[in-house]
PALUM-240959 format. One line per 5 residues: number of its first residue (from 0); for each residue x, y, z of N, C-alpha, C, O. Coordinates in steps of 0.2 Angstrom, whole numbers. Example, Ala and Ser with C-alpha at 12.3 -4.5 7.8 and 13.67 -1.06 7.14 Angstrom:
<rs>
0) 66/-28/39/62/-22/39/66/-16/39/71/-17/42  64/-11/35/68/-5/36/64/0/39/67/6/40
</rs>
This chain:
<rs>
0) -162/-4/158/-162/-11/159/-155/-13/159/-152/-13/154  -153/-16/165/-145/-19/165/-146/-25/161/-141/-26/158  -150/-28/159/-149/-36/157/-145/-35/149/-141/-39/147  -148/-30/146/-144/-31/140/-136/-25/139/-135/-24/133  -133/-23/144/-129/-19/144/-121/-22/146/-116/-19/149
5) -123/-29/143/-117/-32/142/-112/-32/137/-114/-30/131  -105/-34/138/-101/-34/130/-99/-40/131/-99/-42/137  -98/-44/125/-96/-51/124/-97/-53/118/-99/-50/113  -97/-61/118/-100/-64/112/-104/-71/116/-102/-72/122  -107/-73/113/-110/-79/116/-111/-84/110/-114/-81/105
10) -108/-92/110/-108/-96/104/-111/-102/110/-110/-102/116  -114/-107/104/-117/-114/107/-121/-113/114/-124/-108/113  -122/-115/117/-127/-115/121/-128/-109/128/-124/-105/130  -135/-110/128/-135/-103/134/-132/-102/138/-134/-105/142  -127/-98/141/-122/-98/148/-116/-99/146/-112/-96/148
15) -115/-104/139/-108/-105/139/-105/-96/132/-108/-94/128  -99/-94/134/-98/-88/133/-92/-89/128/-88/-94/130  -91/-87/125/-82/-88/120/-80/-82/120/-83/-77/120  -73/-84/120/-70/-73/120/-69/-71/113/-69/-74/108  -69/-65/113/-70/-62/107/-62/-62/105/-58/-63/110
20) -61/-61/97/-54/-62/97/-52/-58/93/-54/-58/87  -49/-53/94/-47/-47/90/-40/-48/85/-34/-46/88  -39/-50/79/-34/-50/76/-30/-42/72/-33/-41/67  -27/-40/73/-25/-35/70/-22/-34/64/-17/-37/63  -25/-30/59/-22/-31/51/-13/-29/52/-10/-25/55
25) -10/-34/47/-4/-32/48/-1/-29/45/1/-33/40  2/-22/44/3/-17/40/8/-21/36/12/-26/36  6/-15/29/12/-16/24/16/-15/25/16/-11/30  23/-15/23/30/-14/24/33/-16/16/32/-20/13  38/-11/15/43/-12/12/47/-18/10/52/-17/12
30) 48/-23/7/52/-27/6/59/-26/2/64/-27/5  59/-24/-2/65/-19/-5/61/-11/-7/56/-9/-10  66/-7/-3/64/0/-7/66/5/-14/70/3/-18  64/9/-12/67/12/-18/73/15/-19/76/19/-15  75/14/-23/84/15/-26/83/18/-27/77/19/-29
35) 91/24/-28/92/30/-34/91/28/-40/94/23/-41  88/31/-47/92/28/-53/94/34/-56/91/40/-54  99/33/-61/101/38/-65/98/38/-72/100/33/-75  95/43/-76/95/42/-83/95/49/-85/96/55/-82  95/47/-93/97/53/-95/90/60/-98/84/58/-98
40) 91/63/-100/85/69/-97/82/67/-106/86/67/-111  76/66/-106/71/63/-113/70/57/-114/68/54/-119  73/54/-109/72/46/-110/67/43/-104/65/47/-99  65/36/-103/61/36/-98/64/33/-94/70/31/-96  62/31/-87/67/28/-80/60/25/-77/54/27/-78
45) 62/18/-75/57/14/-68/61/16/-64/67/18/-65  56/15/-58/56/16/-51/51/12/-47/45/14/-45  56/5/-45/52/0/-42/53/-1/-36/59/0/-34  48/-5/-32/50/-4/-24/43/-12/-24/39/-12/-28  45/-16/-19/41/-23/-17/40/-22/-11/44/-18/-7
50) 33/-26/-10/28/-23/-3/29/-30/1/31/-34/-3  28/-33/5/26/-38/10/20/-40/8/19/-46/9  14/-37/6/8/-38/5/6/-37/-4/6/-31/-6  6/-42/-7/1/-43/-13/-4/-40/-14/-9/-41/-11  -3/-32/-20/-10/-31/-21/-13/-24/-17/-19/-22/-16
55) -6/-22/-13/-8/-17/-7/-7/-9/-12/-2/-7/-16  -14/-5/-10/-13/1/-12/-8/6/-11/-6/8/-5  -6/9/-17/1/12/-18/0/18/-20/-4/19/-25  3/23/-16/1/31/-18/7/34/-20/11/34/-15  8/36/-25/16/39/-26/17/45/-28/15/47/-34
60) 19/48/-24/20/55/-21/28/59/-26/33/57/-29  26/64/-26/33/68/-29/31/75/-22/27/79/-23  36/73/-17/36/79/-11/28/78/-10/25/73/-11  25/85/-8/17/82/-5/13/81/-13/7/79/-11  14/81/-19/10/80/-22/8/73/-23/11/68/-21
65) 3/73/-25/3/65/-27/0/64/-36/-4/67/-38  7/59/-39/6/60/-44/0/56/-47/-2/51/-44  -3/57/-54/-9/53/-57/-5/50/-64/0/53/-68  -10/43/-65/-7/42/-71/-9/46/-78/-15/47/-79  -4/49/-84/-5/51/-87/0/49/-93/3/44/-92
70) 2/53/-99/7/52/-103/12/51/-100/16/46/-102  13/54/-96/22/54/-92/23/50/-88/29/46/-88  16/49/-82/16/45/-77/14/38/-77/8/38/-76  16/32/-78/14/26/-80/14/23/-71/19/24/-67  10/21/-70/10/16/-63/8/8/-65/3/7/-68
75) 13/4/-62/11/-4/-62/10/-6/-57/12/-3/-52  7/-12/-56/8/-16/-48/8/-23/-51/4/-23/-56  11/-28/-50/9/-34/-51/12/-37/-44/18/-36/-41  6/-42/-41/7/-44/-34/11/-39/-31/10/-33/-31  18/-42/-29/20/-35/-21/23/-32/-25/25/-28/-21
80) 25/-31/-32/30/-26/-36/26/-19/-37/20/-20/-39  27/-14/-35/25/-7/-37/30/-4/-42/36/-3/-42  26/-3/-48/34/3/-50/29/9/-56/24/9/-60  35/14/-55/32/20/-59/37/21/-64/43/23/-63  33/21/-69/37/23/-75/36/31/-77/31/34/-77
85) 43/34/-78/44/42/-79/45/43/-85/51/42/-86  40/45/-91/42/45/-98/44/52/-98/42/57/-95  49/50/-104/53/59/-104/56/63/-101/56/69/-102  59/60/-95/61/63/-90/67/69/-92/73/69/-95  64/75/-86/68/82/-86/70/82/-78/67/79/-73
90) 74/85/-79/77/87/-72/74/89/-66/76/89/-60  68/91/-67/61/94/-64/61/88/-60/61/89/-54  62/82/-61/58/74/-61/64/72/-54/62/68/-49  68/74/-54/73/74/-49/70/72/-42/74/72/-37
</rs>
């Protein structure tokens, strides 16, 4: 049956047709990234980086891993600021 084998949208009365309007999500992006820091080996170090979007999920990676929070690993987000706290840091952490 051709009759229902249309695409479109149809608003307000019969016949008349509205086009469909496809808005595209607009990727996150970096605002400031992240910096080298330097500290010293058993102390802790932030590692902060600001996103263009508020509140956008953040996966932070050491090479392919991806790290979780734990004693060592602190993660923060407030609105676009992301930052990870490295407690006790060893040279490993590099």
């Amino acid at each position: 049956d051709s009759s229902h084998g249309g695409t479109g949208c149809r608003a307000g009365q019969e016949g008349l047709s509205s086009p469909l309007v496809c808005v595209p999500a607009v990727p996150v992006l970096f605002k400031q990234a992240l910096e080298n820091t330097d500290t010293e080996e058993g102390k802790s170090v932030s590692l902060r980086c600001e996103l263009t979007k508020a509140d956008a999920t953040v996966v932070w990676k050491k090479g392919e891993a991806t790290l979780q929070a734990s004693a060592k690993y602190e993660m923060k987000q407030k609105g676009t600021v992301a930052e990870l706290v490295i407690h006790n840091a060893e040279p490993e952490d590099a």
